[in-house]
N, C-alpha and C positions, 0 to 999 in steps of 0.2 A: 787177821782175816785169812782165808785160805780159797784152794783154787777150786772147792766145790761149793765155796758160797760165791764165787762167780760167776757159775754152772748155776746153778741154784736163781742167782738174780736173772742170767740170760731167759731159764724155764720160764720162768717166772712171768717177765716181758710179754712169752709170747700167752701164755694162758691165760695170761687178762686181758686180752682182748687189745694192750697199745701195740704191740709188732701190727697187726692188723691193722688198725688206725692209722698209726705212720705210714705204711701202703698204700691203704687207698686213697690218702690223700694226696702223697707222690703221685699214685697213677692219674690223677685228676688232669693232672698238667699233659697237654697234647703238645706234648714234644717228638714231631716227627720231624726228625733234621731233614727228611727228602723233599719238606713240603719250606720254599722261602718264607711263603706267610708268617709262618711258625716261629720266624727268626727274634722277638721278643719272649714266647712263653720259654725258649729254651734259658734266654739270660734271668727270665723268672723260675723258673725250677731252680738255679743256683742261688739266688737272691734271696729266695721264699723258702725253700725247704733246706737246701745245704749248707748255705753260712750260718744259718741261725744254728744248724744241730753241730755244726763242728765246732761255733762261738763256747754254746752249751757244756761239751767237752775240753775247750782249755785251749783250741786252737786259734791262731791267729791268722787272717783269709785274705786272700785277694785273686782275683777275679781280672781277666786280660780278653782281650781281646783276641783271636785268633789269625794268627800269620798269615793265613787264606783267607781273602776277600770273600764275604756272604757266609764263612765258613760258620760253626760254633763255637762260643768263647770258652776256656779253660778255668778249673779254679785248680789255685795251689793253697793248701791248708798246711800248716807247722806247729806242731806244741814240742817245746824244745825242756828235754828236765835233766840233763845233764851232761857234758863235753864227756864223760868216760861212758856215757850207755850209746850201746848199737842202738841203728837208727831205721826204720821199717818206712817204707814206703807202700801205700795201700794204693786201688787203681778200681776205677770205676767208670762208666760211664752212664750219664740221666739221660739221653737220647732214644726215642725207639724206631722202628719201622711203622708206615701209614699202619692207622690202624684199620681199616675196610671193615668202615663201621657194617655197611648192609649185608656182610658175609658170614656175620659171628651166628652164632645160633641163636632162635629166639630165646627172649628174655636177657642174653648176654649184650652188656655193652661192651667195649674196651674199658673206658675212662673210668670206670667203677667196678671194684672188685667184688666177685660175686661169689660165696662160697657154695659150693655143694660136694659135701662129704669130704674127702680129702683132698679137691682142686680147688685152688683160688683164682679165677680169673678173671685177666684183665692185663692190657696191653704195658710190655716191662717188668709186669708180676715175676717172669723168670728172667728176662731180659732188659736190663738190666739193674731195676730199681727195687727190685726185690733182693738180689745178693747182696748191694753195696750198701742196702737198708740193714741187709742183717750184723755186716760188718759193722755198721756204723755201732749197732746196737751193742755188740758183741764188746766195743770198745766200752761205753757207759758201762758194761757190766766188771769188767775188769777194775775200772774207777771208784765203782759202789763200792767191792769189795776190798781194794787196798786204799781206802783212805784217801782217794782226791789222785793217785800216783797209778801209773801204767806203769814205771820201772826200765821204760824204756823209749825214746826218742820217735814221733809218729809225724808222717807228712802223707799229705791224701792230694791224689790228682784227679779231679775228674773232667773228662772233656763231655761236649754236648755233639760229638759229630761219627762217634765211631760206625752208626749205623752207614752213613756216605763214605765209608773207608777212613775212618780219621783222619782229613786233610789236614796238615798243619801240625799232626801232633810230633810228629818227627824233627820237624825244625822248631817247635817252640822246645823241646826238649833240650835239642842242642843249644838251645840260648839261655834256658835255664837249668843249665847243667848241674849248677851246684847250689842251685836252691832245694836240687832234686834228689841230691845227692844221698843216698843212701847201705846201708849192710843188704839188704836184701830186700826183694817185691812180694809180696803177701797179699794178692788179690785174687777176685772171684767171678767169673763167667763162663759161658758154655754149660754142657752136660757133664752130671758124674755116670760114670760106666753105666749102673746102673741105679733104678730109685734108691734101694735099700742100702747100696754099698756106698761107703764114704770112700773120696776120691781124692786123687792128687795128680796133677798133668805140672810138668817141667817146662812142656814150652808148644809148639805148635808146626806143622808140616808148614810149608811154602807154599803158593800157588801161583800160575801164569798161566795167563790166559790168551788165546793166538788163534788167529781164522786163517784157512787154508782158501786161497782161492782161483776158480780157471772160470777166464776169461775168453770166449773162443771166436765170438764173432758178434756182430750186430742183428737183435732178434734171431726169433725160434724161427725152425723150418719144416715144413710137412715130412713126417717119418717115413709116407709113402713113398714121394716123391725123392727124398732124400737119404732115407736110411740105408746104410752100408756105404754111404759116401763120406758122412760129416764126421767126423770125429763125434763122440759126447761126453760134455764135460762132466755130468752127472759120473759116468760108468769109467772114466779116468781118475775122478778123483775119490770115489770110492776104494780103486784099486791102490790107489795112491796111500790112503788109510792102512788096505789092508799090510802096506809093506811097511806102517809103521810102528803099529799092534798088532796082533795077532790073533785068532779066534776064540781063543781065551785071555785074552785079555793083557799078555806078557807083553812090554815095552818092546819092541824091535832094534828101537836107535840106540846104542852104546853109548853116548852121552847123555843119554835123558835117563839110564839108569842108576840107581845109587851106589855104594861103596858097600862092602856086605855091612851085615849088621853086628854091631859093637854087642859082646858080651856082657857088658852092664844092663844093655837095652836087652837082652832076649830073656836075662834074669828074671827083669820086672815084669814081663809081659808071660812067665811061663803061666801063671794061674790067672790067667786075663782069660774069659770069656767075653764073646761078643754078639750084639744080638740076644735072643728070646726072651725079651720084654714085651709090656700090651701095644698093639700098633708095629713092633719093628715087622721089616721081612725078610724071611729066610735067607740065610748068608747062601749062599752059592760055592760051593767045596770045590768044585772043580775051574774055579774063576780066579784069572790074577797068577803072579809069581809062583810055578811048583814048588815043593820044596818048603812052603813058608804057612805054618801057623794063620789062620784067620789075621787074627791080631797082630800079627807081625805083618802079614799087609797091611792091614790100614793104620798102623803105626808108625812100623819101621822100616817099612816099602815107598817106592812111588806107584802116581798110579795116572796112567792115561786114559781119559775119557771125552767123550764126544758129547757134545753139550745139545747141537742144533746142527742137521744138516737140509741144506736146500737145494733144490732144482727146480724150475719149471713152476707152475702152478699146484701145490698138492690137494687144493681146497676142491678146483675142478679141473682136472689133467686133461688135456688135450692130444691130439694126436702130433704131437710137434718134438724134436730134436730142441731141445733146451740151447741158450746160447752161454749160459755161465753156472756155475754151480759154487757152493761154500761149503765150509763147515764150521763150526764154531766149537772150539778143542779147551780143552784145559788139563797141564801136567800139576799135580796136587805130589810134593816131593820134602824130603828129607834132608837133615843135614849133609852139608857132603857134597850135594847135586851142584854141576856147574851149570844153573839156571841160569846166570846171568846170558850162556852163549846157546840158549837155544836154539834160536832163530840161525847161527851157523851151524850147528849139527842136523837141525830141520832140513836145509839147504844140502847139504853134503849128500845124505840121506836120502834123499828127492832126487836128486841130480844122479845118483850112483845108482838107482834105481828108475833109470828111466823118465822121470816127472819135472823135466827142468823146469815145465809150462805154470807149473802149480806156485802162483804165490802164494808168501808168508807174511802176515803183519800181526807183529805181537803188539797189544793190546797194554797189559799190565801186568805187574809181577809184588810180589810180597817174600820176602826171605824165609826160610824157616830154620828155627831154635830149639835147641833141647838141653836141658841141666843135665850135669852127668847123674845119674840114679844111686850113682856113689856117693856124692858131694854129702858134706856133711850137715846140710838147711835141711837135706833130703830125708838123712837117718833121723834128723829133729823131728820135722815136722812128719812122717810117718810116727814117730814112738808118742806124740803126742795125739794126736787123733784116734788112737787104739788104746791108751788110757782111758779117753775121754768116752769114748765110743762101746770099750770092750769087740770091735768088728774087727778084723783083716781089712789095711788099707788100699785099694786099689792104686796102683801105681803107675800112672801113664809117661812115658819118657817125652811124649810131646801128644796133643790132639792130633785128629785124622784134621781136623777140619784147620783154617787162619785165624790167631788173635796178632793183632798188632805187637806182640812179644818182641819183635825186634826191636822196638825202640828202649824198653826196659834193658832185654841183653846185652845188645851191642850199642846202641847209643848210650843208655845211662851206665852199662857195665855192671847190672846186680846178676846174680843168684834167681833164678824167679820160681817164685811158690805157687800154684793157681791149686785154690780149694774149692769145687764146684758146687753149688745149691741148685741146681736144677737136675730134669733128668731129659735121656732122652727123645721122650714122646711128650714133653711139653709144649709141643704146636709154638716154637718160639718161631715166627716171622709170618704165622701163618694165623687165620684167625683162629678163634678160642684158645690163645696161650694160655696158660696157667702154671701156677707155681704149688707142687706140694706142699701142706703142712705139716706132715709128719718130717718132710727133709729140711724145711727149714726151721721147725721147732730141734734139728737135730742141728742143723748148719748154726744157731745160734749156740748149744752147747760146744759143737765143735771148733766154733771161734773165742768164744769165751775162755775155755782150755788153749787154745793155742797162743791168744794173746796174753794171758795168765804167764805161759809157759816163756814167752820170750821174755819177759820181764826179770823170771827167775835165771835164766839159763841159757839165753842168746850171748851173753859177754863170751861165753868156754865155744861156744857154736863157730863166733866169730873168729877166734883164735886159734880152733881150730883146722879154719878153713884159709887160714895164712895172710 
């Protein structure tokens, strides 16, 4: 058997109408982990849909409970074919965001996948029950074609919480470390660059999240009466802003800035465009780091932005001296960044700059990860998707945006591969998501090919990578 009757079975899958099938029946299950109610259909989507297809495939399953109380339970799958083949771990999540039913366009539900022309939609279509569908598939096809054998050692995690920030998965990770244990990560979410281009991201920016805030007195005071007297927290902490970014948009505090950019990473990114899809808007050229490529901003840059600021009443403003004001901030940053000390570089900054008044309370924070573009999973799985594909494959050294990457990286210590099946204008958290079919009739060959390709050719990959 060969790797383009893989291809061939993958096509195939979806032309008939079961990739479809299997979908909308996934999407059926209102698995919206924000909502408690929900906390059985999520252990039913693993039950009902995922044990049975990984049973299907040669896997042996089990299902845990989650470290975090009310959280979403985990499943771990293993089909084991040989102590000398590298061992792949794939990653998924069946969880989605509410789906706001009354907001979708008429005729659109969520919970039922509805085609017209090239979108399919329906809530998870692109996020994420759609990718790990294709995966799933991509694997059956590899099976068809070599005889009952993958060629090489497969274990599948999928959690039911990633949409709430995947509580728990970082500590059940650590606890099943060497159930987990694998050569390298092979999974699929977010957007590819663009629809048509087939894509490859390494790992994912960082984020933290931190409210700035001046507290000045009890209750507003007449402006007439009082202005040029009071202090105002609005117009303090605005200025306070201004001395931390600047009116383009450059980071001002030397610790919230990153380390320059590594020449592997500006490699990959030199024939990275960004933007001018249906829906995107206009990049802004003169916004962000001088000096640096679109794309090397939102890749290999940090980036500081203002999420929510308040004062006073903005609904109906009154003629009053406000008594506090906020902002709600978030640094979106790169390997490198000493994120864990923001909040004293915040402080330094503030203080050195006149703002001692301005408190800081960080919120949350997430690491971020990037493979090296060198690494040798990197040159595999690039030369296999361009086989498979005949495209140039887009190469991201990490997303602009967070995936939980860090528990894969640094917790479980892989290599990580993210091959994306959605794109960016697929309304993923918003109503009418939708998932391509020409990208995923393309994401099923391009996994069929790749996991074809690890079976023959990950042992030299392995070894190469020491």
């Amino acid at each position: 058997m060969t790797r383009d009757q893989a291809i061939q079975h993958a096509t195939h899958h979806f032309d008939s109408g079961a990739f479809l099938a299997d979908l909308n029946r996934r999407v059926g299950f209102r698995t919206e982990s924000q909502e408690p109610e929900r906390a059985a259909t999520l252990l039913a989507y693993l039950t009902g849909e995922i044990v049975p297809e990984a049973e299907r495939l040669g896997f042996e399953t089990r299902i845990f409970d989650n470290p975090v109380a009310g959280a979403g339970p985990l499943l771990i799958a293993t089909r084991h074919e040989g102590d000398d083949l590298p061992t792949v771990l794939i990653y998924g999540h069946g969880d989605v965001v509410r789906g706001y039913d009354d907001q979708w366009r008429e005729s659109l539900t969520p919970w039922t996948v509805k085609v017209e022309g090239e979108r399919w939609y329906g809530r998870g279509t692109a996020d994420n029950k759609g990718q790990h569908s294709i995966n799933l598939a991509a694997l059956a096809s590899v099976l068809d074609a070599r005889d009952g054998k993958l060629g090489f050692n497969a274990k599948l995690l999928i959690e039911m919480g990633e949409e709430t920030g995947s509580p728990g998965l970082d500590a059940f990770c650590h606890t099943h470390k060497e159930a987990l244990g694998a050569d390298v990560l092979i999974a699929s979410d977010g957007p590819r660059l663009a629809a048509r281009r087939p894509t490859v991201f390494l790992g994912s920016r960082g984020s933290i999240n931190f409210r700035l805030e001046l507290n000045l007195r009890e209750g507003a005071h007449h402006s007439g009466n009082w202005g040029g007297l009071l202090r105002n927290p609005a117009t303090v902490l605005v200025n306070a802003l201004a001395s931390l970014v600047d009116a383009r948009g450059v980071i001002a505090v030397e610790g919230l800035r990153p380390p320059p950019i590594p020449d592997a990473v500006r490699r990959a990114l030199a024939d990275i465009s960004v933007g001018g899809g249906p829906g995107d808007p206009a990049v802004d050229n003169n916004w962000g780091e001088p000096g640096l490529t679109p794309p090397e901003r939102v890749f290999g840059w940090n980036s500081f932005e203002v999420l929510a600021l308040k004062a006073g009443n903005p609904e109906n403003p009154v003629n009053a001296i406000p008594a506090s004001a906020f902002a709600y901030c978030q640094l979106r940053f790169v390997v490198g960044t000493d994120w864990q000390n923001l909040a004293g570089y915040l402080r330094t900054h503030l203080d050195a700059h006149g703002f001692p008044m301005v408190e800081i309370r960080v919120e949350r924070g997430a690491p971020a990860t990037r493979l090296d573009p060198d690494d040798p999973w990197v040159t595999w799985a690039i030369a296999s998707l361009e086989r498979t594909t005949g495209k140039k494959t887009a190469v991201l050294p990490n997303l602009g945006g967070t995936l939980p990457n860090e528990v894969f990286a640094d917790t479980l210590g892989l290599p990580t591969i993210w091959v994306p099946h959605s794109y960016p204008a697929c309304s993923q958290h918003a109503p009418n998501e939708h998932l391509l079919g020409p990208v995923a009739r393309e994401g099923l060959q391009i996994m069929a090919g790749l996991f074809w390709d690890l079976g023959e050719n990950a042992p030299t990959v392995a070894a190469a990578r020491g």
